[in-house]
N, C-alpha and C positions, 0 to 999 in steps of 0.2 A: 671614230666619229667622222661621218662623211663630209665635207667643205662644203658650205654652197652660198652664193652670193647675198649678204643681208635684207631682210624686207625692206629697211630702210632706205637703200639703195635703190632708183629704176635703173634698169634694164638698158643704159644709154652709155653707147661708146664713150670713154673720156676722152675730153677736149685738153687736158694736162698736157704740158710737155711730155716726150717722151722721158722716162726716168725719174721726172717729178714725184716728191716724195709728199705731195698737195693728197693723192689717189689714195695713196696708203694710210697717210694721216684720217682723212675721209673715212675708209672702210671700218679702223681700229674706232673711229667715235661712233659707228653704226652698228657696231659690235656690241660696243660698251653699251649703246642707247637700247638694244635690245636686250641683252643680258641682266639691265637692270630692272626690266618687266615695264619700258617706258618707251614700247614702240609707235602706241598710238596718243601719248601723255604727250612726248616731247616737242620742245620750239628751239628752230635752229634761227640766228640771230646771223646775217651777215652784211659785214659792208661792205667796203670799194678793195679789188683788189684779186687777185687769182681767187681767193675766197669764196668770190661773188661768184666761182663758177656751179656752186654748189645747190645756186638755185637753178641749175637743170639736173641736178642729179640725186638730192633727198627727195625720198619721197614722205612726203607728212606737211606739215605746220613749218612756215618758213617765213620768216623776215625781213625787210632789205634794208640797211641804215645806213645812211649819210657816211662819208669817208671818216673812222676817228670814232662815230658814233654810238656803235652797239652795245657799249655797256650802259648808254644813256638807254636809250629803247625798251634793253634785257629789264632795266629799273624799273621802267615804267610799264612793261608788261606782265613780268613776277608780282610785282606788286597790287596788280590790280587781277591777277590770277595765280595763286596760293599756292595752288594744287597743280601748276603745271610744271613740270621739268623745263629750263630752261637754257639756253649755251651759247655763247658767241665765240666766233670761230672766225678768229685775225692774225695777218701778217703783221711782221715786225715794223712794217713803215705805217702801216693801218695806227698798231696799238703803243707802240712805243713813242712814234714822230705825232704825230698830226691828232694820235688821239688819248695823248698821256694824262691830261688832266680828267678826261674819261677814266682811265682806268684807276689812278689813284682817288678819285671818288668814290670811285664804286667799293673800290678794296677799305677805302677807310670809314666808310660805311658800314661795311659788311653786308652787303647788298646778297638777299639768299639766290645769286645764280651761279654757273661756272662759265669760264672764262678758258677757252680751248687755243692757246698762243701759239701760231706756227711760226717757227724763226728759222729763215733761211737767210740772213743775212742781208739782204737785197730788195729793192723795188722791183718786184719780179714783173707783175706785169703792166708797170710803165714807162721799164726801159732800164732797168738797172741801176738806176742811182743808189748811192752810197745810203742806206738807212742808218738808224741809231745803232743797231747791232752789229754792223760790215767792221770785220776782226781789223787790226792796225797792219797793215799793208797791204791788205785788199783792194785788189782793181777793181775800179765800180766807173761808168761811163763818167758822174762827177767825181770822183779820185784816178785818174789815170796812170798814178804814179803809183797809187796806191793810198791808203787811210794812214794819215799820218794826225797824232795824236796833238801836236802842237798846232794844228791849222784846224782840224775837226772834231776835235774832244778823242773819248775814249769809246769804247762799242759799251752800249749799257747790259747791265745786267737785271734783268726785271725782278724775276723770281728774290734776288737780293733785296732791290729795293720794299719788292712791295712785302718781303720777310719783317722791315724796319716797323710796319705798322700794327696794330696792336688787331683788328679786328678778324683778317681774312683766319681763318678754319686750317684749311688744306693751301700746302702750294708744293709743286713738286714739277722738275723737269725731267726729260723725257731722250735720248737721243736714237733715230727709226733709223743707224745705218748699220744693226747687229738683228738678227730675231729676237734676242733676251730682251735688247730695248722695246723692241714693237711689242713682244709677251711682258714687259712690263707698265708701258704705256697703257697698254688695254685693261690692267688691273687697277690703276691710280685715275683711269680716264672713272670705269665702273665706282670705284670708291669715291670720286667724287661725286657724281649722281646720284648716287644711295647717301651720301650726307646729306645733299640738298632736298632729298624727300625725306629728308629721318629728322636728324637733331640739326639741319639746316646750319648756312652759314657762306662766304663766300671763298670758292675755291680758283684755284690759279696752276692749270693744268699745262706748262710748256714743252715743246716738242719741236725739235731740233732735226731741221731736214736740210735740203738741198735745193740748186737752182741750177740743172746743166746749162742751160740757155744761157743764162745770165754769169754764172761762170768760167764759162770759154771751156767748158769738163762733158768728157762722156760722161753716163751715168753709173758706171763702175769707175772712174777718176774721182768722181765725187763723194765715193764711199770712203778714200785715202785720205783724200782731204780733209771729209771729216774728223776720222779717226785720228788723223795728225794735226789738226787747226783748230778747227767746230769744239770737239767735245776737250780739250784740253783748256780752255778758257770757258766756255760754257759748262762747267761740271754737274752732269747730269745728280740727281739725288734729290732725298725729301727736304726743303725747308720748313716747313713748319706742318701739325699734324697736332691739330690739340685730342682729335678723338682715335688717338693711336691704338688704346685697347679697347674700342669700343666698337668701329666701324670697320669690318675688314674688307 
């Protein structure tokens, strides 16, 4: 089968750091949005943050929410449109820091949207600072010494948390610095879509990337690092899956 660039995608150079794995995250959910038969169905939900660059590059139905916000918005536009596929697509400082009681709302609702989490660790594009998720000795412009657990808590783990609550459907993380990860991602990205238009419910789709910029790392340094940092505290795999023989 021949490759060719998703409809859902325009035609526009990316603005991503080079090696940013922001681009690749993108294509895999424009993959998924088409393979699901919801190319012209779907609403892409974004706020404040490298995220936000993706309102120059989907092409369709698109959103802008307040920093923190997008699961409020996702709420308030699913619900008042049934029949539309709907996704918010946030960084770890976005959805973890600044807009957590978002997202545990949403999730303890069971709000029928999905929730596309990019965790690189970092405030990527407002300079680096230390987010909720920056691994414990991570240099981050506000830990210079490194993330240390007695002064800044611990890195959270979301997919964990929001596993504790009784409503959300699907939650599964994701890690894009192997193919089988990106060929897995793209399956659980597609699965959760096809919930939210089937037997519905709220899913929690994390994906586990990189920040060279913000790392001080080329973009082949960042794939070790993961390998050796990222996915060893972030363990990629399904949490929760109540329609496991039902929706493949």
């Amino acid at each position: 089968m021949e490759y060719k660039r998703p409809d859902t995608l325009k035609k526009t150079p990316s603005g991503f750091c080079p090696g940013c794995m922001h681009s690749l995250a993108t294509k895999l959910i424009a993959e998924a949005v088409e393979e699901a038969g919801q190319k012209e169905n779907s609403v892409h939900i974004v706020p404040v943050g490298c995220a936000t660059l993706n309102l120059v590059y989907w092409q369709g139905d698109i959103l802008g929410a307040a920093h923190g916000r997008a699961p409020a918005v996702a709420t308030g536009f699913k619900r008042t449109n049934p029949d539309r596929l709907v996704f918010t697509y946030q960084g770890d400082g976005d959805l973890a820091a600044i807009g957590l009681a978002e997202i545990i709302g949403a999730a303890n609702r069971g709000e029928n949207f999905t929730v596309v989490f990019f965790n690189n660790q970092t405030y990527g594009m407002t300079g680096g600072q230390m987010a909720p998720t920056t691994l414990i000795g991570q240099k981050t412009t506000t830990t210079i010494y490194g993330r240390d657990p007695a002064k800044e808590g611990y890195p959270m783990k979301m997919c964990e948390l929001l596993s504790t609550l009784e409503a959300p459907v699907f939650i599964a993380r994701y890690a894009l610095n192997t193919p089988k990860g990106c060929t897995d991602a793209k399956k659980g990205l597609k699965k959760a879509f096809d919930i939210q238009m089937g037997k519905g419910g709220f899913c929690f789709i994390e994906l586990l990337g990189n920040c060279p910029t913000n790392w001080h790392l080329t973009p082949l340094e960042t794939l070790d690092y993961m390998e050796n940092n990222t996915v060893k505290y972030f363990k990629p795999g399904i949490f929760r899956d109540k329609y496991k023989d039902e929706v493949k």
